[in-house]
N, C-alpha and C positions, 0 to 999 in steps of 0.2 A: 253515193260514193262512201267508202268503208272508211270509215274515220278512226284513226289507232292513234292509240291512248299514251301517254307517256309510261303508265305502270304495264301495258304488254308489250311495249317494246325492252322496258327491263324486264321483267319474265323471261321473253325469248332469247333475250344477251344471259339469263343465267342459265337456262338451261342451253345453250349453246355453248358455255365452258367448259362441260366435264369432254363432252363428245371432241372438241378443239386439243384441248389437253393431250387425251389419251391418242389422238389423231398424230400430234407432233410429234409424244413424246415415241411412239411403236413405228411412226415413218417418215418423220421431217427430221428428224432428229439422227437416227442410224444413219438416212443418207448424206447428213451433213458430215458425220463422222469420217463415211467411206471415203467421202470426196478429201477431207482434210488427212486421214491419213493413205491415201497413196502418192504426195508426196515428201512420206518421210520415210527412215530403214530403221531399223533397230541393232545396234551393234550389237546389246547384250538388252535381256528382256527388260531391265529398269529404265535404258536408257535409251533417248530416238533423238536422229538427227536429219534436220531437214536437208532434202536433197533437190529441190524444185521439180523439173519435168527427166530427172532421171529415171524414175520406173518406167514413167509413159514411155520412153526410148528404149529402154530395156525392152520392155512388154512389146513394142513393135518393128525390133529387131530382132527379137526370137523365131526362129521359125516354127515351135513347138507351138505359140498362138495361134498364127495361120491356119496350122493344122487343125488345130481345133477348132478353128470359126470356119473352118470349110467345113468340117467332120458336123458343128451343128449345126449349122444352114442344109446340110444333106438328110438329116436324121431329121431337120423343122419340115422341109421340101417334103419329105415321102410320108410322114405319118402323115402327115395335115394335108396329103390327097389322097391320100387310102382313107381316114376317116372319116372324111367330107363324102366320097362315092360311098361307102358301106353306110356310115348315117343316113345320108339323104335319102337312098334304097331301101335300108330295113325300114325308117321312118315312115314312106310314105305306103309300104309295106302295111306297118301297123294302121295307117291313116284311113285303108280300106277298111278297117275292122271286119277281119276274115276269122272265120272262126279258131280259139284259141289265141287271139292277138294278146289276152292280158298275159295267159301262161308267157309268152315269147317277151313282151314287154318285160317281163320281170327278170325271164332268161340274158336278154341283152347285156344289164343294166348290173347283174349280180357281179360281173369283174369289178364294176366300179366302186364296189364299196370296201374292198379287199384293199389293205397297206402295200404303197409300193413293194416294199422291202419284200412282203409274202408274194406279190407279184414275181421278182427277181429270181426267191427260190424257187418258185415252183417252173420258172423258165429257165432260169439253170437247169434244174434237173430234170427237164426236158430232153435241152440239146445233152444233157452230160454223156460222156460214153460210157461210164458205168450205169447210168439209171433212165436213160434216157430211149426214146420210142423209136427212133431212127434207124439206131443200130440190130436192134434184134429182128427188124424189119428185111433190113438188108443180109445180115443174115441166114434168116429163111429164105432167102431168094439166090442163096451161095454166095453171096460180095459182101460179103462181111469184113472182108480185110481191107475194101478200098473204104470203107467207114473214115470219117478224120470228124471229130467234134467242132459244129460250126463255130464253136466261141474261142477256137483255138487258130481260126483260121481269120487272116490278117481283110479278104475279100469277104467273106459273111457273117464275119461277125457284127458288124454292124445290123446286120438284115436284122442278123435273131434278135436284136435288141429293138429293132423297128416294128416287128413282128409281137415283140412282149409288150409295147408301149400301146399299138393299136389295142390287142386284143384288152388290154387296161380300160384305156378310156372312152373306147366308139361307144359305150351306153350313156356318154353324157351328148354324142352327137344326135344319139337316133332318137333320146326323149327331147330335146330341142329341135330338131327337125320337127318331129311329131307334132310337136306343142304348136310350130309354125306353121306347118300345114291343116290343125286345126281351127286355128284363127281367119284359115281364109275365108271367104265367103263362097258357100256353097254357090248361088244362085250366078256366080260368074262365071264358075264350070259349066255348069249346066246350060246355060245360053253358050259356052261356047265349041260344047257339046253339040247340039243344036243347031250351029253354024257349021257342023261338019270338022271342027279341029280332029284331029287323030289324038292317039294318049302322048306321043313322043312330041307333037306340035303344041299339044296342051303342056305342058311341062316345060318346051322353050318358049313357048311365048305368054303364056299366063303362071303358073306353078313359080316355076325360077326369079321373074323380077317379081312379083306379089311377095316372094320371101326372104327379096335381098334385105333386108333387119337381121331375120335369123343369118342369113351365113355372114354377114358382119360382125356376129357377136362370136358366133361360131369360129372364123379365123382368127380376130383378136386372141381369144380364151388360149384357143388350141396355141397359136403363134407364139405368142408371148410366153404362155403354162412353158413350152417346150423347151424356151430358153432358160428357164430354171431346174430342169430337171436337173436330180444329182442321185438319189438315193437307186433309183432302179438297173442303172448303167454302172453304178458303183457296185451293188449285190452282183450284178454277172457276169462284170468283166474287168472292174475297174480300170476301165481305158483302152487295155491292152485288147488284143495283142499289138504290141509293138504302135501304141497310142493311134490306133487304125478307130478305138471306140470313144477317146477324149476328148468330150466336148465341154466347152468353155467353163459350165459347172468344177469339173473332173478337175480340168488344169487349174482353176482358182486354187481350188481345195489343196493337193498336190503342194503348189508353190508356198500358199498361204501358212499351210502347218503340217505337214510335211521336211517342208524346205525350210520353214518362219523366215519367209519372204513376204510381211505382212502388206506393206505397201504396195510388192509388185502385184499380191493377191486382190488388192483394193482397186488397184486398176482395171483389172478383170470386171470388177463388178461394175464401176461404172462403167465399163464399156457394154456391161450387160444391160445395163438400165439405159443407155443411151439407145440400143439398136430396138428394146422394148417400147418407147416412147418414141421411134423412127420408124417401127412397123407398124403403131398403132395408128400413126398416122397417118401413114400411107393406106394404110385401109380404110379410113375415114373418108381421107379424097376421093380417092377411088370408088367408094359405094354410095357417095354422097346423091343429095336429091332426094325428093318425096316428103309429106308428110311430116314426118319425125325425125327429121333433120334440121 
């Protein structure tokens, strides 16, 4: 039996201070803040008065919230099954190492290292009508005039922004996919090879639960990542048109300093952190079992 000492359990109480420290002070501490100031207002910026569970009523009789918690649940809902099939695919893709896999690996993987905000521009000026690929397309094909710029348009603007967000981040799916489908064990394929599976029966019934780890870490990241987005929906549309793109981010922002509706903004955020540690959840439940649970 490992017998510990009284001088290494101080050692590891000291060196577990700085890490605790820095821990509270960057994230126990902002979210005590957040919680304590949404409910209060500020008449004038020196001075705040408490108001109880006013913003929370505020915040959930606005319907400008709604909107935006439906608008993010739609923009969490479609990226985060478009990158899950694209990852999983290119992934296992790369996993056959077919010649050129590492060229492609690198190819996938190079949007992700790119700033939202240069992500933003360069899909703004994508869809833009003045600089953008759509138009001079249709153009040459003589319909150049029914042309309308997607970020202008109350129905696809969203897309183009779902559309900027995938093409962003699917190289952090398809090197975790990858990494997950390299950890399998080969010699289980192979017997069930063997056995006659087909590649679409291998995949549902060995490939898929062998790598429910990876897509639990995989929905978490994506799910949650999504609910904090601000910067990239800010560069290409901020919101609009006609708050068809403002999601929860957007509106905090907006209300918080814009409006300096600081409280009401505060509430936003714990409502962000609440539905972040309610999906994290749920996907915990939900994937639970095995091993590493």
């Amino acid at each position: 039996m490992l017998k510990i000492r009284r001088r290494d359990v101080l050692l590891l109480f000291l060196l577990f201070i700085p890490g605790f420290i820095y821990y509270a002070y960057l994230l126990l501490y902002p979210l005590q803040q957040g919680l304590v100031l949404s409910f209060y207002r500020w008449p004038t910026l020196a001075t705040r008065v408490f108001t109880g569970w006013d913003n929370f009523t505020a915040v959930f009789n606005n319907p400008f919230f709604w909107n935006s918690l439906r608008t993010s649940f739609v923009f969490m809902f479609w990226t985060t099954l478009v990158q899950v099939i694209i990852g999983y695919t290119l992934g296992y893709v790369l996993y056959l190492r077919l010649k050129g896999f590492r060229f492609f690996k690198t190819v996938f993987f190079m949007p992700v290292v790119l700033t939202t905000v240069s992500v933003g521009f360069i899909w703004g000026n994508i869809f833009s009508p003045v600089m953008g690929i759509a138009r001079p397309l249709m153009e040459a094909l003589g319909i150049g005039h029914l042309y309308m710029s997607p970020l202008a348009s109350t129905t696809h603007a969203l897309t183009s922004v779902i559309i900027a967000q995938v093409w962003s981040a699917m190289g952090i799916q398809v090197i975790l996919f990858n990494s997950g489908f390299m950890s399998i064990n080969e010699e289980v394929l192979e017997s069930a090879a063997l056995d006659g599976a087909s590649g679409l029966r291998t995949h549902i019934s060995m490939i898929i639960p062998m790598s429910k780890q990876v897509f639990r870490t995989i929905l978490i990241l994506q799910m949650v990542g999504v609910l904090r987005i601000f910067d990239l929906v800010w560069v290409m549309t901020r919101g609009g048109p006609v708050h068809s793109t403002e999601i929860l981010p957007l509106h905090l922002f907006v209300n918080a300093f814009n409006h300096m509706r600081i409280g009401y903004g505060s509430v936003i955020g714990v409502v962000i952190l609440v539905l972040a540690l309610a999906i994290t959840a749920v996907i915990r439940l939900a994937t639970r079992g095995g091993q590493d649970d």
